[in-house]
N, C-alpha and C positions, 0 to 999 in steps of 0.2 A: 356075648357076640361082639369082636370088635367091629369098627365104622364101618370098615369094605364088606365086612360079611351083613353087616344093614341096610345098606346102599344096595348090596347083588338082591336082595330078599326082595328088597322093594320095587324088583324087576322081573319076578318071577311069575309071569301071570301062567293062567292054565287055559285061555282061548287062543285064539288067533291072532296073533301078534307081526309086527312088524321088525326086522332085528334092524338093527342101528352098529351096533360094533360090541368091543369091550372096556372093563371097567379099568380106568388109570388111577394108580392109589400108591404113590410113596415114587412117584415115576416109572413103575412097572407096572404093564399091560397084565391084567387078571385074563385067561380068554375064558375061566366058567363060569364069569359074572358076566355076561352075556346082558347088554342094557337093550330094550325094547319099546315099542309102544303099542297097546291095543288094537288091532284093526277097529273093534264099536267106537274106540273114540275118536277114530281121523276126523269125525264130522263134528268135532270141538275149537276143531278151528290150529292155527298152531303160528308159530313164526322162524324163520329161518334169517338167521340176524349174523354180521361178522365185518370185518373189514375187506376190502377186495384183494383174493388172490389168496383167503384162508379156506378155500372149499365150500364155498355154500353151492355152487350148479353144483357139482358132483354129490353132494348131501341130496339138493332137490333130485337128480338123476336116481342117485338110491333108495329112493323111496318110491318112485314113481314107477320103477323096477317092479318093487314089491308088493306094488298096489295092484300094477294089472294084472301079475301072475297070481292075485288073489281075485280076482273078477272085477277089479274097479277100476271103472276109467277115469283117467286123468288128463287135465288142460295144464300146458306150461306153455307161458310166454319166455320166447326166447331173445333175449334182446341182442347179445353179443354173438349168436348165429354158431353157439360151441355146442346145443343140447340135442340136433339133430341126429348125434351117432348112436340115441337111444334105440333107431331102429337097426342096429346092425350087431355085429358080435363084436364083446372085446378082443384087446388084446395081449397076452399073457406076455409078463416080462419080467424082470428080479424084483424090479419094485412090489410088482401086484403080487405075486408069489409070496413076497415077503411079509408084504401089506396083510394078505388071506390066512398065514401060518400065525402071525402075531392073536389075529380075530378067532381063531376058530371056524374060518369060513371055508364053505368048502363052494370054492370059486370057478366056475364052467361061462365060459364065454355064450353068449344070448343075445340077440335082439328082439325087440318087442315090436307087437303092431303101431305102426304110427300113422299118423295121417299130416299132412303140412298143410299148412293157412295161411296166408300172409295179405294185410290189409290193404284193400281198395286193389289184390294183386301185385301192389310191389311190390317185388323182389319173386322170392321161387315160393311158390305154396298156390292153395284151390282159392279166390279170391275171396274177402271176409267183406260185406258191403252193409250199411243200415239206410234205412230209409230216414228221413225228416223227420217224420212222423212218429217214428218206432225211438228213434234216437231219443227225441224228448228234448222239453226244454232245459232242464236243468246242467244236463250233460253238456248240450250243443254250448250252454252258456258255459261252461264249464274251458271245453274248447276254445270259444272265441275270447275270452278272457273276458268276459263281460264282469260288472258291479252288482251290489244288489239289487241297488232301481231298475239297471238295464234287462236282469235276468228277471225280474217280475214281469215288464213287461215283454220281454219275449212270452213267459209265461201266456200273456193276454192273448199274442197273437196265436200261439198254438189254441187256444182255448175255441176262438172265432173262426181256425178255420177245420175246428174237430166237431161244432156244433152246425156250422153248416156241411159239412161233407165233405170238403178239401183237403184231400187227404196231400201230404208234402210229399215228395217222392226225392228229391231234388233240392239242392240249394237254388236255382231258377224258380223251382217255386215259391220258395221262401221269401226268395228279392221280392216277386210280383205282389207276393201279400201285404208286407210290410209297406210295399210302394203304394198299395190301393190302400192301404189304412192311415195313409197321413194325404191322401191327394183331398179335393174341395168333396167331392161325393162319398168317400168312405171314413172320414174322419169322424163321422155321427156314432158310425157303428160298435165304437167302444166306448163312447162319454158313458152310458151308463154302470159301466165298471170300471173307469178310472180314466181313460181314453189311453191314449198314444203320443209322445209329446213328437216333435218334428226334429230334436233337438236328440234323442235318444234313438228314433228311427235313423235317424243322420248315420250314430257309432253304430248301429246294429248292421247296416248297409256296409259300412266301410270295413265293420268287420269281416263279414261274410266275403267283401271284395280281394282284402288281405288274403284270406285264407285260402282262395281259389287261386289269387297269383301264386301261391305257396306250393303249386301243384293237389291240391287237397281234396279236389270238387271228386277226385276216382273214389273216396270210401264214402260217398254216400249216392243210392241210387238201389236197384232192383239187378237181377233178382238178392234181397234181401237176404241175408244168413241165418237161420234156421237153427239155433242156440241145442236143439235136444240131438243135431247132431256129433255132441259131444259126449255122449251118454250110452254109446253106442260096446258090446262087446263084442269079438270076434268068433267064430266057428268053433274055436280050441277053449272060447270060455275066459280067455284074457283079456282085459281090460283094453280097449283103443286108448294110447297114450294120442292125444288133441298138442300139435307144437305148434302155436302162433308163430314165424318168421317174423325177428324184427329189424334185422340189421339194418334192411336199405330205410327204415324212418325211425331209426335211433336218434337222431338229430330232429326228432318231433314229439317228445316229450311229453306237453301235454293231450296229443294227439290219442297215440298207444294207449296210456296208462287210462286216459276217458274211457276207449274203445274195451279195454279189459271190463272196467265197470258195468260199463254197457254189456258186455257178456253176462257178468255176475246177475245184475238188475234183472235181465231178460227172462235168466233160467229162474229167478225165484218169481218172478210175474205167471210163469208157466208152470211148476210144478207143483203138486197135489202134499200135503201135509203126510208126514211118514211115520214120525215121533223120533222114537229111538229104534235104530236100526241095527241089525247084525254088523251091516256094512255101510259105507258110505257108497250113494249111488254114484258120486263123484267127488274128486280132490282135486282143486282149483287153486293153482301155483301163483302169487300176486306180486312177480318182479320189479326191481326197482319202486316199490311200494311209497317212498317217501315221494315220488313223483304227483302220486295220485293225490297225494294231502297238501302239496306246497300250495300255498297261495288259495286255498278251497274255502267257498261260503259257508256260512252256517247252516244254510239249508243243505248244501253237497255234503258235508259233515256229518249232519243229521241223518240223513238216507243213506251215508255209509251207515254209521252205530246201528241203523235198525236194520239194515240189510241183514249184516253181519250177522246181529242177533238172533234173526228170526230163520236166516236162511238152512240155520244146523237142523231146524225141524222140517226140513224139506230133502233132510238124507245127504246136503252139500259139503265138504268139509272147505276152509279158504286159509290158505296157508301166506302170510307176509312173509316177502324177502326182503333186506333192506340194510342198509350197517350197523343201524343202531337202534335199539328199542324205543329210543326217544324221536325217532322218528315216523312211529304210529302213533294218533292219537290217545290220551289216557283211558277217551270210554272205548275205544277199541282195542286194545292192547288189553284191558280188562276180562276180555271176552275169549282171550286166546292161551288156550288150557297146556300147550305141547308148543316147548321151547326149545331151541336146538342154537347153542348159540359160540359160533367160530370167534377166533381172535377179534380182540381191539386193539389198536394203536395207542398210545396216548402220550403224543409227542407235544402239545399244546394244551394253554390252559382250556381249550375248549374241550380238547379231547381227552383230558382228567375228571372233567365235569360230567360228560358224556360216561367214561367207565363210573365213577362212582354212582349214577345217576342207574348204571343196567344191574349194578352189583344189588340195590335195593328193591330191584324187580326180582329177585331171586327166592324161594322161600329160603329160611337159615338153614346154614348145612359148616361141618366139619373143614370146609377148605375155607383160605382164604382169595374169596374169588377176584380181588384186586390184582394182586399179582398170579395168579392163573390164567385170567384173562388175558393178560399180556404175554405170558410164555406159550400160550398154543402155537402147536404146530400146524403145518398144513394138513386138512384130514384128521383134525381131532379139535370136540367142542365139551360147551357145558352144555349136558342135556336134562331136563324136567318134565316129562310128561306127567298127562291122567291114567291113574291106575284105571282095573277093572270095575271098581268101585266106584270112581269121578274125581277119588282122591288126588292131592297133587302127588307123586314120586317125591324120592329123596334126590335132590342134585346130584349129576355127578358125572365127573368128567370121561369123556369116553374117546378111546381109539374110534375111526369109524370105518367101516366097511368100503371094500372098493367095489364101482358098479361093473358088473358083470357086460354091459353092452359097450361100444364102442366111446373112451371117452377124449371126445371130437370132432367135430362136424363128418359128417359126410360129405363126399368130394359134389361138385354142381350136376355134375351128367346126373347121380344117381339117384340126386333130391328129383330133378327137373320128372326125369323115368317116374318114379313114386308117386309124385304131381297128377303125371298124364295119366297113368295106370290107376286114379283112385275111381270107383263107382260117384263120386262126388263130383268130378271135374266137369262133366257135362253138364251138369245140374248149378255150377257156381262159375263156371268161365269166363262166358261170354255176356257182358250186362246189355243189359234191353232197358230202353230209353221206350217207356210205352207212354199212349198219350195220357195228360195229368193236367192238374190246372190250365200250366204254362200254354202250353199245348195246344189245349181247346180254345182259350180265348185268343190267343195269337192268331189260330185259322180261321178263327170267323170277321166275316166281313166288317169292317169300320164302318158305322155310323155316319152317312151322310152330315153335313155341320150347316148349318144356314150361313148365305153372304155376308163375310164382315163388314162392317161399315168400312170404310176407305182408307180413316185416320187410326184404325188400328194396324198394327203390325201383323205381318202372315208367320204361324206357327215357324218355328226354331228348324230345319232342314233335317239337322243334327239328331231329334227326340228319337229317342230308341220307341221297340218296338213295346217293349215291356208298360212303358210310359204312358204309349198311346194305347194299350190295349184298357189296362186298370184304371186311368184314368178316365176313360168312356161310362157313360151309362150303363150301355151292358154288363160290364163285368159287376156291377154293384146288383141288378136284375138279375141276372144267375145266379152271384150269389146266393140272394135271397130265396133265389126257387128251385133249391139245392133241396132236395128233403132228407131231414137229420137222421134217417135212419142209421145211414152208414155214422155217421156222427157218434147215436147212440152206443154203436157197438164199439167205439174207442176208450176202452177204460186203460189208466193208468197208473203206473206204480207209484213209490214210495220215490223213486229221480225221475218220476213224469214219464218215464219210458211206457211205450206202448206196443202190443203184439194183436192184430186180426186174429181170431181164432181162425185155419183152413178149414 
């Protein structure tokens, strides 16, 4: 048997497969060697890796394709605002024609069901929102760029106001806590687990302050996003393709890529143990992924690795997108069985380091993938999936399929129409500011004060309201006579995140 006929074998499954393209072997396209991956193993996790401008949307798009037309819904984050035309039909031309005759494919223009999201409502999609509370500390620290010290003690203050019943709804409410937990009356309330310093509340404030000038305060707040509505199938049995819109806060970086997490965290806090499944309940697209890990704590680190880990037995599959392998961490990148990997550059010593660095992520195979990886073309990668077995596949480079649905945004009227028309929009439009900490203690009446002596000074004109509210007696009193039920019912994950069961 020579190589190409070893390579096609070890592509040959007999269940329900996913087709990817065909086999490139001597510089001609094979189209009976037909390379695929499992449907059982989407939920092994996978990575989608390349330089920009060598096909990775269009790979993501082709797959996401052939996930819903198999029953499984799929979440893609869209950053660059190209992956919208999933829901419409392609469209036929010499290239695709040519593209389809090379593969073997036999190519019918399609759109699929979609649904658009887009955070806090920027931009066109049904609005994505979390609360405080749900958010979690570790994330929010994640966002604010906080330290470790700084995120532990967020940590504290989520803790004191999940054990008394305060639930966060609002960055408002978040200032008022923090501001009652370093004032003269609430600074007791944490000495006995480490306290608060005044010095760390200072950055935590000024964070929170940043981030709100930022435009920011719209993605957190009620009504809250409801993660299993991504899970959802249509009437016809096809998978809802889930498109986060991220064009208009692509210029917020650590924002998004948190906010994806925060999806990921949510649905594994909320879903029931599966094992191994025929299918994946869902396939979870992780764009611009090196986003997510730049500059990230050990503890953010950590609750990715076991996310990730743990989340495959929850039926989820989590696909990284990214330019380079070395741009996922080693215990993550470990865990991800289904590689698909477009051109590298390597125009610089970094970018030598980087290709030699993805060539030893490879298992060993017949090509030499140094120089392969540099001569891909657009629409053709090296692929390695898990067999039906869990085995790894034989590398090998593959032409790859073109997508069937429109590849291209959709024009604005017709996203906006999809938007309004979703059973969801009513349900996610319109945010409601209901009453919450902030709220209640602002409305209630101020505390009579006793006559100052003379030679003191009269209060500041200027003190906000927030200032006077937590600062009073009351707000430490109610605290305290909060009862911890709702408290108790706050469990949280593996990134702190937390979900009310309804």
């Amino acid at each position: 048997m020579s190589d190409s006929e070893t390579i096609a074998a070890g592509y040959a499954f007999t269940g329900p497969a996913l087709d990817l393209g065909a086999l490139l072997w001597d510089g001609a396209c094979l189209p009976d060697a037909q390379i695929r991956i499992p449907l059982p193993m989407l939920n092994r996790h996978g990575l989608v890796a390349g330089a920009t401008g060598t096909g990775k949307t269009k790979t993501l798009q082709l797959i996401a394709e052939q996930l819903s037309a198999q029953g499984v819904p799929v979440f893609l984050a869209d950053v660059k605002g190209d992956v919208s035309g999933i829901s419409a039909p392609g469209v036929t031309n010499d290239k695709v024609a040519g593209r389809a005759a090379e593969v073997k494919q036999q190519w019918t223009a399609t759109g699929f069901p979609a649904e658009f999201y887009a955070l806090g409502g920027i931009g066109h999609g049904i609005p994505v929102r979390a609360t405080i509370t749900g958010f979690g500390p570790i994330l929010l620290s994640k966002v604010l760029q906080l330290n470790q010290t700084q995120e532990q003690s967020l940590g504290l203050i989520f803790h004191y106001a999940d054990t008394k019943g305060l639930e966060l709804i609002d960055l408002k409410d978040l200032r008022a806590v923090v501001t009652f937990l370093t004032s003269d009356e609430g600074k007791t309330e944490l000495k006995n687990i480490g306290g608060l310093s005044t010095a760390t509340a200072g950055v935590i404030l000024r964070s929170l302050t940043a981030f709100e000038a930022q435009g920011m305060a719209d993605f957190f707040g009620e009504p809250d996003f409801d993660t299993s509505e991504l899970l959802r199938t249509v009437s016809d049995g096809r998978g809802m393709v889930s498109v986060l819109e991220l064009p208009a806060v692509q210029d917020k970086p650590q924002l998004f890529s948190t906010f994806l997490m925060w999806m990921l965290a949510d649905l594994f806090h909320d879903l029931p143990e599966v094992g191994d499944a025929d299918k994946p309940k869902l396939v979870f697209f992780f764009d611009e992924a090196h986003l997510l890990f730049n500059d990230a704590s050990k503890a953010f680190l950590d609750s990715i690795t076991q996310t990730v880990r743990l989340i495959r037995s929850k039926g989820v599959g989590v696909f990284f997108v990214t330019q380079t392998p070395k741009d996922v961490p080693g215990d993550v990148l470990a865990q991800l069985g289904n590689r698909v990997q477009h051109a590298l550059r390597a125009f610089t010593p970094d970018d030598q380091k980087a290709l030699k660095a993805t060539v030893k992520t490879f298992p060993n195979s017949s090509y030499d993938l140094e120089e392969i990886l540099t001569g891909l073309g657009t629409g053709e990668a090296v692929v390695t999936v898990l067999s039906e077995n869990g085995a790894p596949t034989p590398v090998a480079v593959t032409r790859l399929r073109a997508p069937e649905s429109l590849m291209g945004p959709v024009d604005a009227a017709s996203l906006d129409a999809a938007v309004k028309s979703s059973s969801l929009y009513g349900r996610y439009a319109q945010a409601v500011d209901r009453e919450s900490a902030y709220e209640k203690l602002s409305s209630r009446p101020q505390p009579q004060e006793a006559p100052k002596p003379a030679a003191k000074s009269a209060p500041k004109q200027d003190e906000s309201m927030v200032q006077q509210v937590v600062g009073s007696g009351m707000f430490k009193s109610l605290a305290r006579s909060v009862g911890t039920q709702i408290g108790r019912e706050i469990t949280r994950s593996l990134f702190g995140t937390a979900r009310r069961k309804r």
